[in-house]
PAZAPA-4460 file (N, C-alpha, C; in steps of 0.05 Angstrom, whole numbers, plus 32768, in hexadecimal, padded with zeros to 4 digits):
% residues 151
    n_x    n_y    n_z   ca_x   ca_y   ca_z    c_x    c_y    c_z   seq   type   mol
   81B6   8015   7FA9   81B0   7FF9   7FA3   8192   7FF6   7FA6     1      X     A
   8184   7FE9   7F94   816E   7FDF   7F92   8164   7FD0   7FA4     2      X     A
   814D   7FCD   7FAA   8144   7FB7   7FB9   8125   7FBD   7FB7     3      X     A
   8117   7FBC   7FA5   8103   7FBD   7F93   80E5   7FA2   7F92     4      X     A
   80DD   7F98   7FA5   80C1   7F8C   7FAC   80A4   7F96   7FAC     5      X     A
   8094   7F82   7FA7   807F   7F7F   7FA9   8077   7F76   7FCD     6      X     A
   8062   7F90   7FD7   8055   7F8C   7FED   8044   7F74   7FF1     7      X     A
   8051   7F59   7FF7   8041   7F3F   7FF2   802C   7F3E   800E     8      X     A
   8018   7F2D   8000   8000   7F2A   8013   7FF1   7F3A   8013     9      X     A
   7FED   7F47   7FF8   7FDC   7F65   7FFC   7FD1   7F66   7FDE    10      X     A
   7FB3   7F64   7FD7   7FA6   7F61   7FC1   7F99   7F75   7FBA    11      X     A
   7F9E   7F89   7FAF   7F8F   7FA7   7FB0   7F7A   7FA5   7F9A    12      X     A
   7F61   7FA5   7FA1   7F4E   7FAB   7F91   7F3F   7FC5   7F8C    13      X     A
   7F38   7FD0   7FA8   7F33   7FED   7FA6   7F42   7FFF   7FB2    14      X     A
   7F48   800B   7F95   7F62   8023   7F9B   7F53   8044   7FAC    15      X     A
   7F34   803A   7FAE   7F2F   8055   7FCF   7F34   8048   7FE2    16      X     A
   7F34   8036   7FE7   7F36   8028   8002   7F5B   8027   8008    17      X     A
   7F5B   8021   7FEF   7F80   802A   7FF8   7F8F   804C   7FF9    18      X     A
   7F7E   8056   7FEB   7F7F   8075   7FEA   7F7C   807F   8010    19      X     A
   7F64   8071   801C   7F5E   807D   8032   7F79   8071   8042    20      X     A
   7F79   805C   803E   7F96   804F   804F   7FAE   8053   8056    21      X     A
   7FB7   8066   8035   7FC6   8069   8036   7FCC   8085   804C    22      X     A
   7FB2   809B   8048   7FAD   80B2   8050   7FB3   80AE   8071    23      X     A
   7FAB   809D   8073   7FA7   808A   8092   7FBD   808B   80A4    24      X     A
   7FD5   807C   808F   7FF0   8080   8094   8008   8096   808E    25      X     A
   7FF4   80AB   8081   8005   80CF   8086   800B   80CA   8062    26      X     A
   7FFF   80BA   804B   8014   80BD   8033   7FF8   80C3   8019    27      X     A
   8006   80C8   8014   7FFB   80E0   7FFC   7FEE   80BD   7FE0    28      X     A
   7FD2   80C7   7FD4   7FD9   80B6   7FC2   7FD1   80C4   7FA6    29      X     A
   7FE3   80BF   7F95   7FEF   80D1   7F71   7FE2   80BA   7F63    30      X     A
   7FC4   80C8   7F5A   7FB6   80B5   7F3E   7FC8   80C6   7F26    31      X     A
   7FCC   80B0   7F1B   7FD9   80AA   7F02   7FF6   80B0   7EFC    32      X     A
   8007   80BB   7F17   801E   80B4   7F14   802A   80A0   7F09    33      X     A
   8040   809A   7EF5   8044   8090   7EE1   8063   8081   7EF3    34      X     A
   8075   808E   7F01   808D   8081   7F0B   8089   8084   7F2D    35      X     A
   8091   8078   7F36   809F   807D   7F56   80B8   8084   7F5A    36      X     A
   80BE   808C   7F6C   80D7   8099   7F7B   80E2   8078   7F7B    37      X     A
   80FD   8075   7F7C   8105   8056   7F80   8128   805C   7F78    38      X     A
   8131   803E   7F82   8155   8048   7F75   8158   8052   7F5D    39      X     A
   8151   8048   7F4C   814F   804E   7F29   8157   8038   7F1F    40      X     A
   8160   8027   7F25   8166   800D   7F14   8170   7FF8   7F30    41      X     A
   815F   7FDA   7F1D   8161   7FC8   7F25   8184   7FC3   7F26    42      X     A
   818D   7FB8   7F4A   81A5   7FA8   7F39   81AE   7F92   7F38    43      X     A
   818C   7F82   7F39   8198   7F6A   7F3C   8196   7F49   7F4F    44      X     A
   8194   7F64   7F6C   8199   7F58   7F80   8180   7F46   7F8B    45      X     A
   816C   7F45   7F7A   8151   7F3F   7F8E   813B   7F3E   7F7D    46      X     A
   812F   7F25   7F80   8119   7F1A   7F69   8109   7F34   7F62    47      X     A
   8101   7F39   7F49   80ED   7F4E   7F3B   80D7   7F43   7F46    48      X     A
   80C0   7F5C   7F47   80A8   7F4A   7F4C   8097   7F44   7F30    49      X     A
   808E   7F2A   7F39   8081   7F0D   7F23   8080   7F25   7F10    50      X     A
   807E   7F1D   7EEF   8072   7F26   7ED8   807F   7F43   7ECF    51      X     A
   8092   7F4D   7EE5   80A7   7F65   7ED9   80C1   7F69   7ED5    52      X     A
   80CF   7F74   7EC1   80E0   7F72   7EB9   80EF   7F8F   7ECA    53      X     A
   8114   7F88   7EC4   8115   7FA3   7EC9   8118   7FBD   7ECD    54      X     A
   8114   7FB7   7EAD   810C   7FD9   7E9B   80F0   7FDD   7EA7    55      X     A
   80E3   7FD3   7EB0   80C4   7FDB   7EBA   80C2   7FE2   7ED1    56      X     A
   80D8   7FDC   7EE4   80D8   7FE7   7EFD   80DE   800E   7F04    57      X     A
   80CB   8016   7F0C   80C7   802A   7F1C   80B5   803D   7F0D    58      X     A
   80A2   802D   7EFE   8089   8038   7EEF   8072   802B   7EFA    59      X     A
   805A   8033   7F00   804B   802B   7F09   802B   8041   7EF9    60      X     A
   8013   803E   7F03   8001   804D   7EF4   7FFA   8067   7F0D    61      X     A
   7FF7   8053   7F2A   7FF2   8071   7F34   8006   8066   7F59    62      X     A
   8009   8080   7F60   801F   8079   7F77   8014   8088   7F96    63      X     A
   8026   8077   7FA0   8025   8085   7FC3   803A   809B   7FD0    64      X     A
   803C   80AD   7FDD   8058   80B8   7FE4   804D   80C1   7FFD    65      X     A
   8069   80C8   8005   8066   80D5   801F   8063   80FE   801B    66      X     A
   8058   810B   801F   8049   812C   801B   8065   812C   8026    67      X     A
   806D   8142   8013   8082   8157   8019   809C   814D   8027    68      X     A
   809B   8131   8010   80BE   812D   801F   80C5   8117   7FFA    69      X     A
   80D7   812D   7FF4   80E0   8121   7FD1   80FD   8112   7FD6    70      X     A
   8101   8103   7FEB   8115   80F5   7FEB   8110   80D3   7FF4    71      X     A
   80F4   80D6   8004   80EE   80B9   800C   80E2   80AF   7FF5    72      X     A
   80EE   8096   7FED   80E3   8087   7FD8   80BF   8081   7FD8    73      X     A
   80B7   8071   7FC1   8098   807A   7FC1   8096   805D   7FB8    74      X     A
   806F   8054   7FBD   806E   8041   7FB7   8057   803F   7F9F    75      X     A
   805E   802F   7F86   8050   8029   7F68   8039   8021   7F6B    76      X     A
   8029   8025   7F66   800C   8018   7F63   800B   8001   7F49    77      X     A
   8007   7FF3   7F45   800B   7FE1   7F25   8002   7FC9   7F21    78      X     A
   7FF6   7FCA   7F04   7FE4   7FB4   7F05   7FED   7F9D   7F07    79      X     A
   7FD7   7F84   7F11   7FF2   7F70   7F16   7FF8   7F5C   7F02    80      X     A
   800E   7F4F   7EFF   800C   7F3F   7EE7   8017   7F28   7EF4    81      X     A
   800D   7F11   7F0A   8001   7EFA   7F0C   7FF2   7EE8   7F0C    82      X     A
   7FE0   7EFB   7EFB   7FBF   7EEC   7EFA   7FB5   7EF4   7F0E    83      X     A
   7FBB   7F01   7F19   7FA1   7F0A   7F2D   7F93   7F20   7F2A    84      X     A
   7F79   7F2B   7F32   7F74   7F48   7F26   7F74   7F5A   7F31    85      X     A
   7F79   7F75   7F30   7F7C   7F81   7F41   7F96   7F99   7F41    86      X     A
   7FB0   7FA0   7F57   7FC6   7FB2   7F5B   7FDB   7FA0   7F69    87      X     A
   7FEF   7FA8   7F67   8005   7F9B   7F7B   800D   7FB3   7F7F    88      X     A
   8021   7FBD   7F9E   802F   7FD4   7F9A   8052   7FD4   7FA1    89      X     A
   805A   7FD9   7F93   807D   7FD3   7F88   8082   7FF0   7F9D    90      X     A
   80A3   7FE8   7FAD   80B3   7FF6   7FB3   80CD   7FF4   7FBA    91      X     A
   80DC   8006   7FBD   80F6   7FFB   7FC2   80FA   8002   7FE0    92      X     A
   8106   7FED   7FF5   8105   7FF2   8007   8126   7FF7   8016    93      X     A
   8136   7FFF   8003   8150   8002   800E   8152   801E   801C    94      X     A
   8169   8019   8032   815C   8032   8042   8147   8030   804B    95      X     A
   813A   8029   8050   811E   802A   8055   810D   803A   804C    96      X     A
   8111   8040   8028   8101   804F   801E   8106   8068   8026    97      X     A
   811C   806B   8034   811E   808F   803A   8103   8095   804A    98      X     A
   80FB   808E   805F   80DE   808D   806C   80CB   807F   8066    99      X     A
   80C9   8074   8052   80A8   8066   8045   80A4   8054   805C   100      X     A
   80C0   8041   8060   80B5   8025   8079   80B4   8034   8091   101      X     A
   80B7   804B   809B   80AF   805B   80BD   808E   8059   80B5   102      X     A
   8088   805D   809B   806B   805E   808F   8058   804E   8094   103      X     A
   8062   8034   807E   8052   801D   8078   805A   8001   8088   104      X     A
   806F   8006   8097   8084   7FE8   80A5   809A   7FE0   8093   105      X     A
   80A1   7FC8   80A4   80B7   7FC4   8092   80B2   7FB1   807D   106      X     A
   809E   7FA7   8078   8090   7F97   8063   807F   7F9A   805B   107      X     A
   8072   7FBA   8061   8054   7FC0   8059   8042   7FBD   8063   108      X     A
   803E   7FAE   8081   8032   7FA7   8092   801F   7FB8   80A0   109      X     A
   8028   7FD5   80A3   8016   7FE2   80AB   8003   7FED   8092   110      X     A
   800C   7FF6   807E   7FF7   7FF0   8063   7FEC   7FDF   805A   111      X     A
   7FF4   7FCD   805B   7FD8   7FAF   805F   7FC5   7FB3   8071   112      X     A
   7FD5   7FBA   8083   7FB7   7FB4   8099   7FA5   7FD0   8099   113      X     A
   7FB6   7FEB   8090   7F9D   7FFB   808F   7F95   7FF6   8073   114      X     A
   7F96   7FE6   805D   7F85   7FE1   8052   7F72   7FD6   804E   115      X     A
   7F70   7FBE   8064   7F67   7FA7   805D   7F51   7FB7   8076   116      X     A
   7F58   7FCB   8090   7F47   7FD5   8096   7F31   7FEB   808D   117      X     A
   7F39   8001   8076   7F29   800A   8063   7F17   7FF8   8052   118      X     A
   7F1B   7FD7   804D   7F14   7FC6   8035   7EF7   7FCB   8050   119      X     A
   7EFB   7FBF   805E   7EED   7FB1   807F   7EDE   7FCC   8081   120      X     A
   7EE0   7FE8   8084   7EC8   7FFE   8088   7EBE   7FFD   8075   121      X     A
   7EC5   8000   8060   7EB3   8003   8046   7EA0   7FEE   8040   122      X     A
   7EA5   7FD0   8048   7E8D   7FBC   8049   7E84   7FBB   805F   123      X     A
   7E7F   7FC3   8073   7E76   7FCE   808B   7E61   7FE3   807C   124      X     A
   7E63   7FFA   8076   7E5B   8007   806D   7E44   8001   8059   125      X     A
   7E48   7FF4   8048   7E38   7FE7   8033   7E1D   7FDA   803E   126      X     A
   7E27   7FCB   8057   7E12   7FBD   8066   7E0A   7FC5   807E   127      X     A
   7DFD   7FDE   8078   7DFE   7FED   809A   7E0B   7FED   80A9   128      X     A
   7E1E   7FEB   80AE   7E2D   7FE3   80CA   7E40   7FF5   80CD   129      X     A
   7E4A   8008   80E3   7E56   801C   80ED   7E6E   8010   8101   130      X     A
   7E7A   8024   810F   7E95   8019   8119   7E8F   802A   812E   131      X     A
   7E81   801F   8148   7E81   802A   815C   7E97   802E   816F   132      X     A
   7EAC   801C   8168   7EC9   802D   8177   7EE4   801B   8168   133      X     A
   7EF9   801F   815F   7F10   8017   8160   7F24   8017   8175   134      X     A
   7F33   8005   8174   7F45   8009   818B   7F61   7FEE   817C   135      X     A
   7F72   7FFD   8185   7F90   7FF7   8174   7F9D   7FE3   818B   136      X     A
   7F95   7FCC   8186   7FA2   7FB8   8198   7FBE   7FBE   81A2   137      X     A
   7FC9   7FAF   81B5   7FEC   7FAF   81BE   7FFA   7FA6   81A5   138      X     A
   7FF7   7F88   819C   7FFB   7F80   8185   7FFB   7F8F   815F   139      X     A
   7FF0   7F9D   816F   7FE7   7FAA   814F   7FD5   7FB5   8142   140      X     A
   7FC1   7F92   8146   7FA7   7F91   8138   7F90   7FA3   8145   141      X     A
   7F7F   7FA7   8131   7F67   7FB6   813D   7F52   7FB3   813E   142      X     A
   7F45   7FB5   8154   7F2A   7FA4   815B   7F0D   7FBF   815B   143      X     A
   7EFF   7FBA   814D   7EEE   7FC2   8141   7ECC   7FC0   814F   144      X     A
   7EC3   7FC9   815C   7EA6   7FCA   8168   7E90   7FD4   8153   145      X     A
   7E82   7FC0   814C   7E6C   7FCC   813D   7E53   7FD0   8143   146      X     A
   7E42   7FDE   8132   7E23   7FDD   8137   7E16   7FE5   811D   147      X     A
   7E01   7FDC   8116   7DEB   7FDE   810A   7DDD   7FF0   8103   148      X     A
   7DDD   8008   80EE   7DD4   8021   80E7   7DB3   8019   80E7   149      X     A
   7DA6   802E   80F9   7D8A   8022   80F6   7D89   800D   8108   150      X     A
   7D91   8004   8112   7D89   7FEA   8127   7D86   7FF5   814A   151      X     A
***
C-alpha cells in the first residue's frame, strides 16, 4: 500500500547543500535518476502531492537512497509544481520506507534540519565566517559558535 508525500516545510533550492545533507545522514545522492524505489502505484489512500498526478508518481529527475540496501524505499528529487521555485522531495513512507525514516525521521525532520544546516555553512562561508564548534542540543537543534576568518 502506498502512502506517497511530499516532505512539507522544506524548500530545496541548492541541490549541494542537500547533496551534503543528505551524505550527513549516511544516504547516497543519484543525479539524474529518473524513478525512486516506492510501492509502485498509488492506491488512493492519501492526497497526491499539489500539481501530480498518479501516473507521475515515482519518477522524479534525480534521487536519494540509502548505499547498499535495494529494499529500503528512496526519496524523488522533483521539480515543484506549486509555483514555487525550486525541488520538493516525494516518498513513500509505508513501513517506514524499509529504513529511509531510521534515516531522515518520521516526517523528514532530520533532513530538514541537516539541510537547512548545510543552506546555514555555506552562507557562513560566503561571508567569512567559520564554525568554531557545533554541539547537538538534548532537543535536537544545533547550536553553532562562530568566528570571523581574518578577524
Amino acid at each position: 500500500m502506498s502512502h506517497t508525500v511530499e516532505i512539507t516545510n522544506l524548500l530545496i533550492r541548492d541541490l549541494n547543500a542537500l547533496q551534503r545533507a543528505a551524505e550527513r545522514l549516511g544516504l547516497a545522492f543519484v543525479a539524474n535518476q529518473r524513478t525512486y524505489r516506492w510501492y509502485g502505484y498509488s492506491v488512493g489512500d492519501h492526497p497526491l502531492p499539489i500539481g501530480f498526478t498518479k501516473e507521475e508518481m515515482g519518477q522524479c529527475e534525480h534521487a536519494l537512497r540509502i548505499p547498499n540496501n535495494d529494499t529500503a524505499y528512496e526519496i524523488g528529487i522533483v521539480t515543484r509544481r506549486d509555483g514555487q521555485p525550486g525541488y520538493a522531495l516525494h516518498w513513500d513512507y509505508y513501513r517506514g520506507g524499509y529504513g529511509l525514516t531510521d534515516k531522515i525521521g518520521e516526517e523528514g525532520e532530520r533532513l530538514r534540519q541537516a539541510y537547512a544546516l548545510e543552506v546555514t555553512l555555506g552562507q557562513l562561508a560566503e561571508m567569512n565566517h567559520c564554525v568554531l564548534s557545533q554541539t547537538q542540543l538534548a532537543d535536537g537543534s544545533i547550536e553553532l559558535e562562530l568566528g570571523q576568518i581574518g578577524a
